[in-house]
C-alpha positions in Angstrom: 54.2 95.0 87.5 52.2 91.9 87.4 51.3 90.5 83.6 47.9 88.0 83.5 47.3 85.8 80.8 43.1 85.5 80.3 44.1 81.7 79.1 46.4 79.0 79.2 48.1 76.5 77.0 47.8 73.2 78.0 49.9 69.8 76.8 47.7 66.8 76.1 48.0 63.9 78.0 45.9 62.2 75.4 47.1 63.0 72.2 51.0 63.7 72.0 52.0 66.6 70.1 48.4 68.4 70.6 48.0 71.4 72.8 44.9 73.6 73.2 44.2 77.3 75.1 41.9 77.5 77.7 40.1 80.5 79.1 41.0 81.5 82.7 37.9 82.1 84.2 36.7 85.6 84.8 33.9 87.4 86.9 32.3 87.9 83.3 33.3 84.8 82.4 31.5 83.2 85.1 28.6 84.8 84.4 28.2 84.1 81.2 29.0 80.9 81.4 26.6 80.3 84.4 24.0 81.6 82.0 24.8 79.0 79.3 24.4 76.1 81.7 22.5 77.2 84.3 18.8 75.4 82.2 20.7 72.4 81.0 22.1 71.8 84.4 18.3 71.9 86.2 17.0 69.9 83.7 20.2 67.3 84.2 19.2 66.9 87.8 15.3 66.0 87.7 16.0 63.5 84.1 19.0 61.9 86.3 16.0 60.9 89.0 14.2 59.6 86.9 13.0 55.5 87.0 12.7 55.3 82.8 15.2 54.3 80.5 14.2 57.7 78.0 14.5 59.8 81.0 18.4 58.5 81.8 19.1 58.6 77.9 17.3 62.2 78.1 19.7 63.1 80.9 22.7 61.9 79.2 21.8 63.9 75.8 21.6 67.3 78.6 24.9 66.6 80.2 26.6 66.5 76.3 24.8 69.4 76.2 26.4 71.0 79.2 29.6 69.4 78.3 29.1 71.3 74.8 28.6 74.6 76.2 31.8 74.4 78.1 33.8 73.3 75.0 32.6 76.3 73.2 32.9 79.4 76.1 36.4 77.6 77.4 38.4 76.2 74.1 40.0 79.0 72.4 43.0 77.2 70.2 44.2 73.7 69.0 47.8 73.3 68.3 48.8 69.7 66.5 45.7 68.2 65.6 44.1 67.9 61.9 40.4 66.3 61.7 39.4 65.2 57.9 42.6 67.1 56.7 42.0 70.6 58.5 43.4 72.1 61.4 40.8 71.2 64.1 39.1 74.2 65.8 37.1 74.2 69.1 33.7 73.3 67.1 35.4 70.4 66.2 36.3 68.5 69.4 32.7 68.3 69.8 31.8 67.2 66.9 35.1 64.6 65.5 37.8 64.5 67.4 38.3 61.5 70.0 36.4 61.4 73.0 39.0 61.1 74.8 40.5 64.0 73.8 37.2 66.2 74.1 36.8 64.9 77.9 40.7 66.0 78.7 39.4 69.5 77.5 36.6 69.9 79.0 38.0 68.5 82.4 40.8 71.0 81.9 37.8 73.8 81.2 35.9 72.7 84.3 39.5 73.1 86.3 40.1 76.6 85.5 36.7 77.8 86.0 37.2 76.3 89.9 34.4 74.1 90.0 34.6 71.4 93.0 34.1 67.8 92.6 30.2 67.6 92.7 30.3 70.4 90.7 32.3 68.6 87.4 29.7 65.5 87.5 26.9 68.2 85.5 
């Protein structure tokens, strides 16, 4: 018999003692996720050509955006890590924890759902 896990527990590299659960990804998964992104990530590509200052800062604010919507369809669980005294939930590496931390997870996110290269820079 085979037994699948539908996440998977990762160490951080950034913050020792912390571990989080990511989803695997999922025909569903994919889907749904596509859905989430699919706006932010058309919007992303004609403010990144853009010659203006507000247009770069507009495409920066959609890629957080993007980055956010992977956060919350990929982070399941935090393991080790307290923000302002509570245990720190998904919501909250977007919101408080170190960027650092928040761009391991969603690089690990981005990973499991198979994306290529190109495919991480939206």
């Amino acid at each position: 018999s085979v037994r699948y896990e539908s996440s998977v527990w990762i160490e951080s590299q950034v913050l020792s003692g912390v571990r989080y659960r990511v989803c695997r990804m999922t025909l569903a998964g994919r889907i749904a996720l596509a859905r989430r992104v699919r706006e932010i990530g058309r919007s992303v590509e004609f403010l990144e050509a853009s010659d203006t200052t507000e247009g770069r800062l507009e495409a920066a604010i959609a890629r957080g955006e993007v980055d956010r919507a992977y956060l919350e369809w990929g982070l399941r669980e935090i393991e080790g890590l307290e923000i302002n005294g509570r245990q720190a939930g998904p919501i909250d590496v977007h919101e408080h924890a170190p960027i650092e931390f928040a761009l391991e997870v969603i690089q690990s996110i981005r990973k499991e759902c198979g994306l290529q290269e190109d495919e991480r820079k939206n």
